[in-house]
Backbone as a ProteinNet text record, in pm:
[ID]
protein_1_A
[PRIMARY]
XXXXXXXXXXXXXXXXXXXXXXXXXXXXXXXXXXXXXXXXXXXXXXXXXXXXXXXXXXXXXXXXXXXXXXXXXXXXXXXXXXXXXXXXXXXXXXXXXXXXXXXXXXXXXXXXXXXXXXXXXXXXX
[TERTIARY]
525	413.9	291.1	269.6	146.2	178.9	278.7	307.9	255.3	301.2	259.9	117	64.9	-61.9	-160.3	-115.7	-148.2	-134.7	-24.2	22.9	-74.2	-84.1	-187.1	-323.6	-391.8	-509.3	-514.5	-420	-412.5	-446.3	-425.8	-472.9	-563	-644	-809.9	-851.3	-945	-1000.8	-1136.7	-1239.6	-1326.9	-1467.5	-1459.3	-1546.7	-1488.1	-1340.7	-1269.4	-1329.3	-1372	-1424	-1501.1	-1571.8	-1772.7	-1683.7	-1620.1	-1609.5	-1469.5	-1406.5	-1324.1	-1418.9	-1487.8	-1552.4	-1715	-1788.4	-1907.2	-1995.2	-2081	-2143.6	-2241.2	-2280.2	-2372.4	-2301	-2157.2	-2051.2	-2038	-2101.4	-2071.1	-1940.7	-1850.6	-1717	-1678.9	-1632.2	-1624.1	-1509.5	-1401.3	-1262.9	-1208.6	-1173.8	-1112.4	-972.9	-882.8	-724.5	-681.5	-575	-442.7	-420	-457	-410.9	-554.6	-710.4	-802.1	-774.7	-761.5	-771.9	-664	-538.2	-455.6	-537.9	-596.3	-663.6	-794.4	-871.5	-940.8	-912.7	-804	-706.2	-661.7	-587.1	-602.8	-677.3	-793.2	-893.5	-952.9	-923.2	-1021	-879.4	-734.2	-616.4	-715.8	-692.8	-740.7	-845.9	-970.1	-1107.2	-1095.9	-992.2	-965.3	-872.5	-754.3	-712.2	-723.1	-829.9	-858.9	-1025.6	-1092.5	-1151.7	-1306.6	-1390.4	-1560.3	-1530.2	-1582.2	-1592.1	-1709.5	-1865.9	-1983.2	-1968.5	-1892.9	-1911.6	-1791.9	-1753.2	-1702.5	-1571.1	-1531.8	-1425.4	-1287.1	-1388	-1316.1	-1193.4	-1049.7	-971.5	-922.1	-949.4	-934.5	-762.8	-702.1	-563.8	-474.9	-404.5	-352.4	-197.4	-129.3	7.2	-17.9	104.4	102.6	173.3	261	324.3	241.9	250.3	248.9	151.5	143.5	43.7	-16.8	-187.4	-256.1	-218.5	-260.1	-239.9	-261.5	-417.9	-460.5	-385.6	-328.8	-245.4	-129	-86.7	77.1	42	-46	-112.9	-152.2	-151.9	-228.4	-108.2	-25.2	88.2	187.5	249.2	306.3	259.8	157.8	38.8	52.3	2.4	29.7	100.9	220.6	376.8	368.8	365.4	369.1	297.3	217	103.1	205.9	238.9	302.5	451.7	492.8	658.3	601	477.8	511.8	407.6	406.5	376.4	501.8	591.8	727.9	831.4	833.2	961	901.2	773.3	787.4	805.5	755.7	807.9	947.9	1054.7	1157.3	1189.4	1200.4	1206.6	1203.4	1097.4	1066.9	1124.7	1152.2	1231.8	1377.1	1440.9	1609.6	1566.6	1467.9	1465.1	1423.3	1370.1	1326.2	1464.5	1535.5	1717.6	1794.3	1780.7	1858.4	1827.4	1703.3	1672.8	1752.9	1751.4	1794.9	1976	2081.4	2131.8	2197.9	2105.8	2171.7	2073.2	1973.4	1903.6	1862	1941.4	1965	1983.3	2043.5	2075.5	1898.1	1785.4	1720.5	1577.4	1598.5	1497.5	1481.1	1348.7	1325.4	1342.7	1352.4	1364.5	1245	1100.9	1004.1	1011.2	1074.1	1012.4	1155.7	1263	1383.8	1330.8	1277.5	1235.8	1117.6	1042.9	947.8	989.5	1092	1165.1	1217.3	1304.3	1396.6	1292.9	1213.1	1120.7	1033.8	1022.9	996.2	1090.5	1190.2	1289.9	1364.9	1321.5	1418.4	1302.7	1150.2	1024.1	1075	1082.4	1064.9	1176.6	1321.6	1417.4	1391.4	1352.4	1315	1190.4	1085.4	1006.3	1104.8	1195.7	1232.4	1326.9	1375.7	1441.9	1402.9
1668.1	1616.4	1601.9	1726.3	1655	1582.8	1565.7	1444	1309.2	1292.8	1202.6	1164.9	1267.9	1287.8	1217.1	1267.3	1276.3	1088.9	1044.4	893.4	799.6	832.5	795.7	751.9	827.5	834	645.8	656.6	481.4	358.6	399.7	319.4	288.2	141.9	119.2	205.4	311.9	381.1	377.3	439	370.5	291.6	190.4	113.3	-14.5	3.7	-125.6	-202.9	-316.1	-430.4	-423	-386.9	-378.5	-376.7	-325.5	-333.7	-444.2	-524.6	-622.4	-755.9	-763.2	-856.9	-823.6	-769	-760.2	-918.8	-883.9	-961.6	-1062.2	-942.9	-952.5	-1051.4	-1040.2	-1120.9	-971.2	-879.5	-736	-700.6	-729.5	-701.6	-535.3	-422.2	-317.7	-238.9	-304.5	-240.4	-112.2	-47.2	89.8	71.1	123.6	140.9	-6.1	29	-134.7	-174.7	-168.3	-221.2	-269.4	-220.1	-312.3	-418.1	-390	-490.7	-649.7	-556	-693.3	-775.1	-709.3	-762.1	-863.4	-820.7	-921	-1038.6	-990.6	-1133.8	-1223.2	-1143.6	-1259.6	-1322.8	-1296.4	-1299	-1426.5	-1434.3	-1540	-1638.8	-1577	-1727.4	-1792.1	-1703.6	-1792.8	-1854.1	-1814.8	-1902.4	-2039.1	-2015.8	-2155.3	-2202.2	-2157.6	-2325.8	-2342.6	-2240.4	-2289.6	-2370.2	-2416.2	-2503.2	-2426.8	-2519.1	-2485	-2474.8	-2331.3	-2378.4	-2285.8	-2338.8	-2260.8	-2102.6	-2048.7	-1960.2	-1829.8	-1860.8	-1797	-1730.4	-1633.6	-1580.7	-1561.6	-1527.9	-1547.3	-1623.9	-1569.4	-1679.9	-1768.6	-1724.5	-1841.5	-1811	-1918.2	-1919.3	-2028.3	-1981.5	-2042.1	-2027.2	-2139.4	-2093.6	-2003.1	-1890.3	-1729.8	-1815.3	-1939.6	-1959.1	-2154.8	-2150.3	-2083.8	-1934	-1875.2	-1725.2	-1788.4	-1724.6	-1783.3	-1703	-1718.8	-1614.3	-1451.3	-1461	-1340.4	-1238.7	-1327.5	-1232.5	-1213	-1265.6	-1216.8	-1092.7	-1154.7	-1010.7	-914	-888.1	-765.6	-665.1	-775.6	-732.3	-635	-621.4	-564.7	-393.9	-379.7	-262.2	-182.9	-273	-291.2	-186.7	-272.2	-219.1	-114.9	-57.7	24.4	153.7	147.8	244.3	243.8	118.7	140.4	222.5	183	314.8	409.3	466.9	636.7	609.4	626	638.6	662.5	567.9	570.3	650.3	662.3	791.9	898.2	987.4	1119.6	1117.6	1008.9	999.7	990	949.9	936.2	1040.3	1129.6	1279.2	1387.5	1358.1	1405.4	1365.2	1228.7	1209.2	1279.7	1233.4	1337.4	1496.4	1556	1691.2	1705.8	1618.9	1633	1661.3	1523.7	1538.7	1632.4	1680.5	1811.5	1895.9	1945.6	2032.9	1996.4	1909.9	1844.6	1888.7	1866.7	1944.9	2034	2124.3	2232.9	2336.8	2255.5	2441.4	2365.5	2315.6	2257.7	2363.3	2471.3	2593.9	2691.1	2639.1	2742.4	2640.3	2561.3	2454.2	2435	2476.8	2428.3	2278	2264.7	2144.9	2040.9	2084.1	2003.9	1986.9	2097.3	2067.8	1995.1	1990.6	1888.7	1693.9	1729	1619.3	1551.7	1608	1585.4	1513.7	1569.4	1547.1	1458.1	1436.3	1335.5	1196.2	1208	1082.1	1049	1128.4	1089.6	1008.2	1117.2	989	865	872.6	715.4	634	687.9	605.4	555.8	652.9	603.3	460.9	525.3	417.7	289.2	288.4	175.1	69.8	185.1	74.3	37.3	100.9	56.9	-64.8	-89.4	-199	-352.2
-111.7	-36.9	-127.4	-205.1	-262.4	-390.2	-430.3	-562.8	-436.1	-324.4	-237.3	-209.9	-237.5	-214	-326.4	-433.4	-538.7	-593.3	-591	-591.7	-483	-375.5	-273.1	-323.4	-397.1	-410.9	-525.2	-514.3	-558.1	-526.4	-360	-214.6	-228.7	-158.2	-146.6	-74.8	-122.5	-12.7	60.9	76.4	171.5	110.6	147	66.5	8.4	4.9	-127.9	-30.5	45.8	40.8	-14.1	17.4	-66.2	-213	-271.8	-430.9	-447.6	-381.5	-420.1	-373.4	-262.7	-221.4	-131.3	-288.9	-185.1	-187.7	-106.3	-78.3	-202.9	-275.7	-404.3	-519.4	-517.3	-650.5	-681.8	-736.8	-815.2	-785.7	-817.7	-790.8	-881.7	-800.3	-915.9	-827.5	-843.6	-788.8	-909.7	-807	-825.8	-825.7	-939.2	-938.4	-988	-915	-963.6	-884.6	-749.5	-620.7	-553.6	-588.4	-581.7	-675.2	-812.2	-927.7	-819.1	-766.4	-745.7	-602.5	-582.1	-379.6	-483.4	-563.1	-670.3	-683.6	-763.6	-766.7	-666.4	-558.2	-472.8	-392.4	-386.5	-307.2	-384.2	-549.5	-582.8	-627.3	-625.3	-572.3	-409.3	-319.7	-207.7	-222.2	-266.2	-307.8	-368.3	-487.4	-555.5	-476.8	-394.4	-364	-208.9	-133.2	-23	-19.4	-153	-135	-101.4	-110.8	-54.9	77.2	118.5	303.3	319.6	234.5	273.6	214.6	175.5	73.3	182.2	336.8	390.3	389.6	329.4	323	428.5	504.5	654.6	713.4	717	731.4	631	488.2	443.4	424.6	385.6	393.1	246.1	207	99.1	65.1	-15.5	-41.6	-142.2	-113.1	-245.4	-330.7	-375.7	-476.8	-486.1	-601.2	-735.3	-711.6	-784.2	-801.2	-948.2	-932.6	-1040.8	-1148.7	-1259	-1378.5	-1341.9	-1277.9	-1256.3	-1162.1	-1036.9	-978.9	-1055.4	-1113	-1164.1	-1316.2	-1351.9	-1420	-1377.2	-1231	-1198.2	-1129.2	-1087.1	-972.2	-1022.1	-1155.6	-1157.4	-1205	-1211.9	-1215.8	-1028.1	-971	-811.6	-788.5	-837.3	-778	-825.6	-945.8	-1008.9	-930.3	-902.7	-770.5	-682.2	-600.8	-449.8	-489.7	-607.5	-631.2	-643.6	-693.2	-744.1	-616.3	-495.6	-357.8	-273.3	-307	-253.2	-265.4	-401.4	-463.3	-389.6	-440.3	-376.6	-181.7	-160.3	6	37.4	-52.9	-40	-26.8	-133.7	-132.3	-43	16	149.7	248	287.5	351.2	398.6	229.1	191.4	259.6	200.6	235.7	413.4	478.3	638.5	652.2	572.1	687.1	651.8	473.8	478.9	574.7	604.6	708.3	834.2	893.8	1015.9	1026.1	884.9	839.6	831.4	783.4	690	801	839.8	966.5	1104.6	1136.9	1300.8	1367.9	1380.6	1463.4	1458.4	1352.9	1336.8	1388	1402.6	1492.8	1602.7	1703.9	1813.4	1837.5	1975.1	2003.9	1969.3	1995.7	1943.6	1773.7	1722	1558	1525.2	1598.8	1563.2	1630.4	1672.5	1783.5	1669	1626.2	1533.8	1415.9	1350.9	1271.3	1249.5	1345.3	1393	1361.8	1468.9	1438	1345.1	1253.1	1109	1010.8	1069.7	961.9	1065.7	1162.3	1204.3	1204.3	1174.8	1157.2	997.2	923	777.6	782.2	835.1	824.5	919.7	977.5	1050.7	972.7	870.7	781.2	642	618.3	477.7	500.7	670.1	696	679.8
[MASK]
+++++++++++++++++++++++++++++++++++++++++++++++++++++++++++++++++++++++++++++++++++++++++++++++++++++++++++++++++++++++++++++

């Protein structure tokens, strides 16, 4: 859990708009996963055109990807796996428990359980 924790702190946390898209231009993103929201933020700018300076909505094809995003992306990813592996982990170990100490589990903390991992498996689908 806390290697999870720890990998997390990768996430935009409070504030990433103001530092991927403030208002000012001062752009001052944190990590590899602001750096990639940067990037796409100014793919959509360039090929969704002048529309008064409004960000709002704007909408664009992801392919081609400009230089900048495909330079940033695989940094990205790189954050979102070591987020993923130690959750995996945790995962395996919820169900060993489920397992190997089913006889030593209340019904709420099996119940708990349970729906952690048919949550996790249901997002990795």
């Amino acid at each position: 859990m806390s290697q999870a924790i720890q990998a997390a702190a990768a996430l935009p946390g409070e504030g990433w708009s103001g530092r991927v898209a403030p208002p000012d231009g001062q752009i001052n993103p944190i990590g590899p996963i602001e750096n990639f929201l940067v990037a796409v933020i100014e793919q959509l700018r360039a090929r969704s055109g002048d529309r008064g300076g409004a960000d709002l909505g704007l909408q664009c094809d992801a392919r081609p990807a400009t230089d900048l995003v495909r330079e940033r992306a695989p940094e990205a990813a790189k954050a979102l796996a070591a987020i993923e592996a130690p959750l995996l982990a945790l995962a395996r170990a919820l169900e060993d428990v489920l397992d190997e100490d089913a006889e030593h589990l209340g019904a709420s903390e099996r119940a708990r359980i349970e729906g952690r991992c048919a949550a996790w498996t249901a997002a990795r689908a």
